[in-house]
N, C-alpha and C positions, 0 to 999 in steps of 0.2 A: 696394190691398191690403185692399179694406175687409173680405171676407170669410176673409182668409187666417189660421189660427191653424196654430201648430205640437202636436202631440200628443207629448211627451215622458215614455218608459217609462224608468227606474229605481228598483233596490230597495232603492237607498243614498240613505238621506235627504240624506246632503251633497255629492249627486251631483245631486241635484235640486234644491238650492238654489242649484248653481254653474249648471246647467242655464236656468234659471229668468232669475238674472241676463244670464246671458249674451246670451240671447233679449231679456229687458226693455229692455236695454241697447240695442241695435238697434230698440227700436222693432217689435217683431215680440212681437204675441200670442202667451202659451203656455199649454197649461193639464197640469201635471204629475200622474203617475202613479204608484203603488209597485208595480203590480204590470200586467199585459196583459189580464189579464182587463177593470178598470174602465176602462181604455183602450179595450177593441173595442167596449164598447158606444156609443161618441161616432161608429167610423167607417161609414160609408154609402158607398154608391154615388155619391153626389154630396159628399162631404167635397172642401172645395176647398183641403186644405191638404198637409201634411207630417209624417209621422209619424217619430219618432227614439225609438229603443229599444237599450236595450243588450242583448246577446247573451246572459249569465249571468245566471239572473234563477230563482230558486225557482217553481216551478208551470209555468207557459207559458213557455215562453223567449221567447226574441229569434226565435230560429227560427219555432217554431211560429207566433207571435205575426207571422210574415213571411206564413205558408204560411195565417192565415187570412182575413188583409189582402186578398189576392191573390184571394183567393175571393168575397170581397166583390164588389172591382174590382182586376183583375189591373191597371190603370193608376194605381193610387193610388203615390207614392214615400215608400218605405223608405228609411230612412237605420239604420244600424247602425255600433253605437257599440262597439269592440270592443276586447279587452286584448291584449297582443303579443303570446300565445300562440294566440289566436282569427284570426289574417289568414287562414289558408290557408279558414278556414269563411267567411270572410264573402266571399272569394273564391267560394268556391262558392256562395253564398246569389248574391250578383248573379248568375251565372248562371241559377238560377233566379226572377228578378225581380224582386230588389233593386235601387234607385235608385243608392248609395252605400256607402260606410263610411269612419266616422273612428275613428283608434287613440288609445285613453286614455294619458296624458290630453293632451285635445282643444286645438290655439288655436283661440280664439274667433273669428278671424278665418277659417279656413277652415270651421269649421264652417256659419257662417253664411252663407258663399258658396256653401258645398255647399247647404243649405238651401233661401237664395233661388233656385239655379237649376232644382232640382227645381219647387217653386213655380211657375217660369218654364213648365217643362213641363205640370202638372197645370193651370194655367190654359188650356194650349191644349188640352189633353183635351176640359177641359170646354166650351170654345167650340166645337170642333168637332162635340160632339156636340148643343149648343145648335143650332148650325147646321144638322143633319142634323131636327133636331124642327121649327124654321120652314120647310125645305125640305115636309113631309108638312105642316103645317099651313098651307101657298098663302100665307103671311102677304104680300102682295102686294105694298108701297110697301116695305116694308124686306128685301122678298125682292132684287127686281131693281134696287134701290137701295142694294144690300149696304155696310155699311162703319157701325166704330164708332170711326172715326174723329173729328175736332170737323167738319174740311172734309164730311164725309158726312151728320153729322147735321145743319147748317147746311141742305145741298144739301134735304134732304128737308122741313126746318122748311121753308125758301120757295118749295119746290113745292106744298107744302099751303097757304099761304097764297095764291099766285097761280092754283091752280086755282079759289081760290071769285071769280075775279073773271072779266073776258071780254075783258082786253084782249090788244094783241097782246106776243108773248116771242120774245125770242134769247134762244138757248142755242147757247154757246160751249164751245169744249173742241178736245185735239189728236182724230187718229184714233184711233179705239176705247176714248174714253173714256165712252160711250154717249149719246151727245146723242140718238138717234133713241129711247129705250127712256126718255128723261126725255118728248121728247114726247108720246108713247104716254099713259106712264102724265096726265100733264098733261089730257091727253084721257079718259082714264078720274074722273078724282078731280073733271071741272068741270061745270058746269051740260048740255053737250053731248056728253057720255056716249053718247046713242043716238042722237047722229046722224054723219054719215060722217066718216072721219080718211084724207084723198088724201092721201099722199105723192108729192112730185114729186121727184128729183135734179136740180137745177137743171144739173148738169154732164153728166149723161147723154143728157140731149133733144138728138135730132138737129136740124141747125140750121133744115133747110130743113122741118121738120112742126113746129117748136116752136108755131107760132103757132098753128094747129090745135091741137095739142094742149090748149094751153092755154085758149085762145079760143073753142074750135067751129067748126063753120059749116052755111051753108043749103045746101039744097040748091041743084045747078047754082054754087054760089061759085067752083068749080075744076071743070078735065074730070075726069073722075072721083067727083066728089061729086053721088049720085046720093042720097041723102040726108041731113037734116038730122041734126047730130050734136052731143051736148052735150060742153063742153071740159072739162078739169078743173076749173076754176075753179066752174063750173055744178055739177059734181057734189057738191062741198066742201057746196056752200049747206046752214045748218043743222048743219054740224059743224065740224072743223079742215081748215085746210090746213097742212099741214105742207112746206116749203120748204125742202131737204137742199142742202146745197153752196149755200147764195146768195153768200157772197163768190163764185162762178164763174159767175153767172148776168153773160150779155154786157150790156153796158152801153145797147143800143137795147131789150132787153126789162127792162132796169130801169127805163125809161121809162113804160113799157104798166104794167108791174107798180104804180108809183108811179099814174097815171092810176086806175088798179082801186081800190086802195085808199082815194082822195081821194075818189071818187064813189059807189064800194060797188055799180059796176056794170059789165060786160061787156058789149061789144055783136060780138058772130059773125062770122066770115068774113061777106059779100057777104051783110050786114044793118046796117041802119042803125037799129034797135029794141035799146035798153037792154035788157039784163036784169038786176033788183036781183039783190045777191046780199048773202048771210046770214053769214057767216063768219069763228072764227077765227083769225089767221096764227099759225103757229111759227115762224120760222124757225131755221134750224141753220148755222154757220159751225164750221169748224174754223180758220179765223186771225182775229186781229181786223181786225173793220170799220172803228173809228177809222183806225189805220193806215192801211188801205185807200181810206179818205176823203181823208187828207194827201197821198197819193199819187196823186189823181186817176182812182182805179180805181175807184171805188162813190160812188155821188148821198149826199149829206151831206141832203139831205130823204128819201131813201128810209129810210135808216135812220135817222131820226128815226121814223117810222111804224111801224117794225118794234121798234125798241129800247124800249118803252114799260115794259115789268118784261125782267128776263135772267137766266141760269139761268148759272152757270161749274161746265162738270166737271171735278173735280181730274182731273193727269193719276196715276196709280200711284206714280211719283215723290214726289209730294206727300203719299203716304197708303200709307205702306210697309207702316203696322200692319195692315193692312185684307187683306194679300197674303193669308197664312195662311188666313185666315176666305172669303177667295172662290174659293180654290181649292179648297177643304173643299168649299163648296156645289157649284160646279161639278162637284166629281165626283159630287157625291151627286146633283145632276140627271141628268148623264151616266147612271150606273148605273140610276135610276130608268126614263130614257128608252128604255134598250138592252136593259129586262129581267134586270138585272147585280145581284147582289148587292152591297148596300153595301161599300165600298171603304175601311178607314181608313189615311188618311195618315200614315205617321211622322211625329213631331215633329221628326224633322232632315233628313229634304226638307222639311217648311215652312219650317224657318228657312234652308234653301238657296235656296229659291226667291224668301225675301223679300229676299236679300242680291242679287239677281237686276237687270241691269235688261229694260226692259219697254218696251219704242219701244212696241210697236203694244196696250201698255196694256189695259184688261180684256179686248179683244177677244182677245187674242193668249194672257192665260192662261186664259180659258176654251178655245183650242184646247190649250193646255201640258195641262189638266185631261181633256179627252176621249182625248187620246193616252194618257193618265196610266191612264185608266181602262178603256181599252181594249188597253192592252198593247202601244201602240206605242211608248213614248217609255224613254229613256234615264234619266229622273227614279227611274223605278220602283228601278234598281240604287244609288239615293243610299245613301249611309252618313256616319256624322258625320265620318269620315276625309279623305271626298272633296267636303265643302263645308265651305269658309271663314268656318264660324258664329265669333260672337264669343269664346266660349269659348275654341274652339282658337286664335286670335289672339293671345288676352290669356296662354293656358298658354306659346303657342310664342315669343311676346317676350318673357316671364319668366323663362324657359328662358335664352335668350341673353343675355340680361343679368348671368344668376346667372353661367354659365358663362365671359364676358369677367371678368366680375369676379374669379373663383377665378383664371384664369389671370393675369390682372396682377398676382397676389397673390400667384403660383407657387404655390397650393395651400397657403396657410396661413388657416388658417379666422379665424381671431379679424382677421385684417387686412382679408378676407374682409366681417365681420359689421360692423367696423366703418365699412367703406366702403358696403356697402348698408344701414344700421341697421334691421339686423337682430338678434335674440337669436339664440345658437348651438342650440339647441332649435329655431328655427323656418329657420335654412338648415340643419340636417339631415334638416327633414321636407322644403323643398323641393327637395332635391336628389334627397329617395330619392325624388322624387314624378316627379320630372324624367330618373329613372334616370343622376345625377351623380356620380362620383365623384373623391375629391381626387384619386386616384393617379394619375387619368389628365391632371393637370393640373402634375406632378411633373415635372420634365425627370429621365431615369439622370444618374446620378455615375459 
C-alpha cells in the first residue's frame, strides 16, 4: 500500500477528527477535507487511492463532488457517507458510478472494509492500464516474462544473469508455462543474439530420419541422397540450439547427443570427417530429469552437460497474483494484433478468472484472452454474482452464521449479540445488510 492514501470530504470538523482516527487506526493514510472543492484539486487520472465524502456539504456536494470525480476518471471509487434520510440518493449516485455508501453514523469496521476493497479495485485499474502502456512500449524481458509476482521477478533476475554467460541451461516447467519463450528470449539478451536459434522437438522427429536430421549427410550416404546436406546440429553452429521435450528424446540418441557435446563435434551420415561445431544448448524438459535419471530413463552424464545453470517456470498455480495482469496483456495484444479496439476487463472477471484453475497454464489463458477478445467466450457475460470472488464468500458465510445464530436464539437479539459478540448497533446493520429479519426467525403462537 505504499502509494495508497484515503481523501476524506467533511464539513463537520468532528466528523473529520473521527474520520481521521478511524483511518489512522488502521494504518491507512488519510489526508482530510472541509470542503470538495480542496479535495478535487489532489484527485488525478492516476490517484491510486479512495475518495470518501459525505453527501450534505455546503458549496459542492457529495453529488457533485461524485459527478466531477467521474470526469476526472470515471474508475476512480467513491465511497459516500450518508444520513438516514439520504439512502434512496446514494442509491442512485451508485448507479451512476459510485463505488459504495456508508450510513452515519459509520462502524469503523465496515467502513474500512468497504474502503480497503475499493482500494483492491483501483489498484487493478491502475495495473491494467500500466499494462496496456508496456504492451505499446515492446518493453521486451518483462513484456513476455509477465508477472509481479517474487517467483517472476526471480525468473527474470537469473535469466539476465545467465544470458551474459555461454554455458549450457535447462529450463524446466509443466506445459504451457513458457519454457520455449524463456529460451528465445535467453537467445536474444546473450552474447549470440545474431547468430541462428534451431529448435528441434525432441519428441516429434520421426524415428527413422532422426539421425539425418540431426546429423546430415553426404551425398550417395543412402539411395536417395543425391546431395550433401547439413543437419541441425551444423546449422545451430554460432548460435543456440535449443532441445524442446529432451526428457523424450530415445535413450540411443542420447548417446550421439552426449558424444556431440563431449567433443563439440558432428560427423555426417557416410562421412568419417568431423565437423567442429560452435554452439549453445538450451534444453527444455516439462518433467524432471533427476527423477528421470533414478529411474533409468535419461544418462546421469548427459544431464550433467546439459544442467550446468536452469531456469524453473512457475506453473499459474504458483503465481495466482500474476492471473489478472496476463490476461490484461493478452487481450491488449490480442486487440492490437486483430486491429480491435482496446478491450477493458472488468475487475470481477479478473478476480474470476484468478480464482480459476489453469492445467494448461499461461498458454491456455492467453487462448481464455483471445476468445475474450474476440467475442467467443463465455468470460465476457461474467458479473460478480456469477463468480465465487472473495468478497461474496466471506458476505455469504456471515450471512449464515448470523442467521443460524438468530434462529437458536428464536429471534431474541440481545442472546443473539451476545452469542456472536457483537453490539446491537452493529447486528442490525448486519442484518439489514444481509436483508435479515427477526420475524422471520419467530416461530406463530
Amino acid at each position: 500500500m505504499t502509494d495508497f492514501s484515503v481523501l476524506f470530504v467533511d464539513d463537520e470538523e468532528h466528523l473529520r477528527i473521527v474520520g481521521r482516527q478511524t483511518f489512522e487506526l488502521a494504518d491507512i493514510p488519510v489526508t482530510c477535507f472541509e470542503s470538495a472543492a480542496e479535495a478535487l484539486k489532489h484527485i488525478t487520472p492516476d490517484f491510486s487511492g479512495v475518495l470518501v465524502t459525505d453527501i450534505r456539504m455546503p458549496g459542492i456536494d457529495g453529488v457533485a463532488l461524485l459527478q466531477k470525480t467521474l470526469q476526472i476518471d470515471p474508475e476512480i471509487p467513491v465511497v459516500l457517507v450518508t444520513g438516514h434520510g439520504d439512502v434512496d440518493l446514494a442509491v442512485e449516485c451508485i448507479k451512476k458510478g459510485a463505488y459504495d455508501f456508508i450510513e452515519k453514523p459509520w462502524e469503523p469496521e465496515r467502513l474500512i472494509a468497504t474502503v480497503l476493497r475499493a482500494y483492491e479495485r483501483r489498484s487493478l485499474v491502475l495495473e491494467n492500464r500500466s499494462l496496456r502502456t508496456e504492451v505499446k512500449s515492446h518493453q521486451g524481458l518483462k513484456r513476455d516474462l509477465y508477472g509481479r509476482s517474487a517467483a517472476m521477478g526471480h525468473l527474470r533476475k537469473s535469466l539476465l544473469a545467465i544470458a551474459k554467460t555461454d554455458v549450457n541451461v535447462l529450463i524446466s516447467g509443466s506445459t504451457g508455462t513458457g519454457k520455449e519463450v524463456a529460451a528465445r528470449l535467453l537467445h536474444r539478451k546473450s552474447s549470440r543474439r545474431d547468430g541462428p536459434f534451431v529448435h528441434i522437438n525432441c519428441a516429434a522427429l520421426p524415428e527413422a530420419l532422426i539421425e539425418n536430421e540431426l546429423f546430415g549427410h553426404e551425398a550417395g550416404a543412402f539411395p536417395g541422397a543425391m546431395r550433401a546436406r547439413f543437419g541441425k546440429l551444423e546449422h545451430a553452429r554460432g548460435g543456440v540450439l535449443c532441445l524442446d521435450e529432451i526428457d523424450l528424446l530415445r535413450p540411443t540418441l542420447q548417446a550421439k547427443l552426449l558424444d556431440v557435446l563431449h567433443n563439440k563435434t558432428v560427423t555426417r551420415l557416410g562421412s568419417n570427417d568431423a565437423v567442429a561445431l560452435d554452439f549453445r544448448v538450451i534444453a527444455l524438459s516439462k518433467s524432471n530429469l533427476g527423477d528421470a535419471v533414478e529411474a533409468g530413463k535419461f544418462r546421469s552424464d548427459l544431464l550433467y552437460r546439459l544442467n550446468v545453470a536452469s531456469l524453473y517456470m512457475p506453473d499459474l498455480d504458483e503465481r495466482r497474483e500474476d492471473i489478472p495482469g496476463l490476461f490484461t496483456l493478452f487481450a491488449s495484444q490480442t486487440a492490437e494484433q486483430n486491429g480491435l479496439p482496446a478491450k477493458t476487463v472488468p475487475v470481477d472477471v479478473l478476480n474470476m478468472l484468478a480464482g480459476k484453475s489453469w492445467p494448461g497454464n499461461v498458454r491456455e489463458l492467453r487462448n481464455a484472452a483471445e476468445r475474450y477478445v474476440l467475442g467467443l467466450s463465455e468470460t465476457e457475460d461474467a458479473s460478480p454474482r456469477s463468480s465465487p470472488i472473495l468478497a461474496d464468500q466471506v458476505s455469504a458465510y456471515e450471512k449464515s452464521i448470523i442467521a443460524a445464530s438468530i434462529a437458536a436464539n428464536d429471534g431474541q437479539i440481545t442472546a443473539t449479540c451476545d452469542s456472536l459478540g457483537l453490539s446491537r448497533r452493529t447486528l442490525y446493520d448486519k442484518m439489514q445488510k444481509h436483508g435479515l429479519s427477526r420475524a422471520d426467525f419467530v416461530e406463530d403462537t
